[in-house]
N, C-alpha and C positions, 0 to 999 in steps of 0.2 A: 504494500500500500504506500510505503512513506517511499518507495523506487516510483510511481507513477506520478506524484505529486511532484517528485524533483525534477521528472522528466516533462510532466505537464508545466511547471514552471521556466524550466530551461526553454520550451518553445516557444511558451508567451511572452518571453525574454527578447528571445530572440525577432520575432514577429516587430515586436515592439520598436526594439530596433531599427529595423527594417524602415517602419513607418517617420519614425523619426529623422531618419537620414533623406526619407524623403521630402517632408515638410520644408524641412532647415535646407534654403538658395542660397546655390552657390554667390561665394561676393565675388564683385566685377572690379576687376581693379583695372582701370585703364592706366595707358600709359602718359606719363606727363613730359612734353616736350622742355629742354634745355639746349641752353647754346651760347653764344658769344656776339654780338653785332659785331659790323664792321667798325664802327665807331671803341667798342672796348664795355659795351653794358653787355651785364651776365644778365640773362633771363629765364625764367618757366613760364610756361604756357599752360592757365586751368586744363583741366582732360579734356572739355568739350573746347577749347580753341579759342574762346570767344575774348579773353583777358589775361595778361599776361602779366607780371611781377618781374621785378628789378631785381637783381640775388646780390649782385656787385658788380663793379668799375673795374677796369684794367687799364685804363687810359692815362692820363697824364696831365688829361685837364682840372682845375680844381675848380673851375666854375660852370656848373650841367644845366643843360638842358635836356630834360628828359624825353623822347621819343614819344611820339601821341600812340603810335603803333607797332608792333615789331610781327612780324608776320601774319601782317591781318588782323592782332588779336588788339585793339587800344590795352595801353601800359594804365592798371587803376593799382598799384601799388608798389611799393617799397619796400622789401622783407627786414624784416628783424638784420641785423649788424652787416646790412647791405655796404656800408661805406665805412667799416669798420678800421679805423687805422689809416684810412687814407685822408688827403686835405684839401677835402673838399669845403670851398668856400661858401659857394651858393647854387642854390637846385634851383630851376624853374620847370611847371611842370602844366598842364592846362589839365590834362586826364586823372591824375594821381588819385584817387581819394582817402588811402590810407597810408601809413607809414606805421612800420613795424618797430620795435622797442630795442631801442642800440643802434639804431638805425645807423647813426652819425658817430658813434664812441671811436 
């Protein structure tokens, strides 16, 4: 008796299971575009393309102007210690609407 109940148990275990691994979607991780302008701005690109972020400078200028667009996508941010160490004087930007925390240290 108490061999059927373990057995009866292991299947509704198992069954359960089953069910479970059905329910629970897969996540979609899409890929997020990065890269370099020609100018010397590091960027990412949201997943869906539409907005792109600042990551860092490579250039040499200390006074930016930020880019409205970088492949299609308008530039609406600044990441966290985007310009970190470097001496940068003055940003101007028309798109920007956030900046990230360190941004400038």
């Amino acid at each position: 008796m108490k061999g059927k109940i373990k057995y009866l148990l292991g299947i509704m275990l198992s069954i359960m299971l089953v069910i479970a691994m059905q329910v629970i979607s897969p996540v979609n991780v899409k890929a997020v575009t990065m890269g370099t302008t020609d100018d010397g701005y590091e960027y990412e690109l949201s997943s869906d393309g539409t907005t792109a972020s600042i990551t860092g400078y490579s250039g040499s200028k200390t006074a930016l102007v930020i880019p409205e667009t970088i492949e299609g996508a308008t530039v609406t941010a600044i990441s966290g210690n985007a310009f970190e160490g470097d001496n940068i004087i003055s940003v101007e930007s028309n798109t920007v609407k956030s900046i990230g925390y360190g941004a400038f240290f």
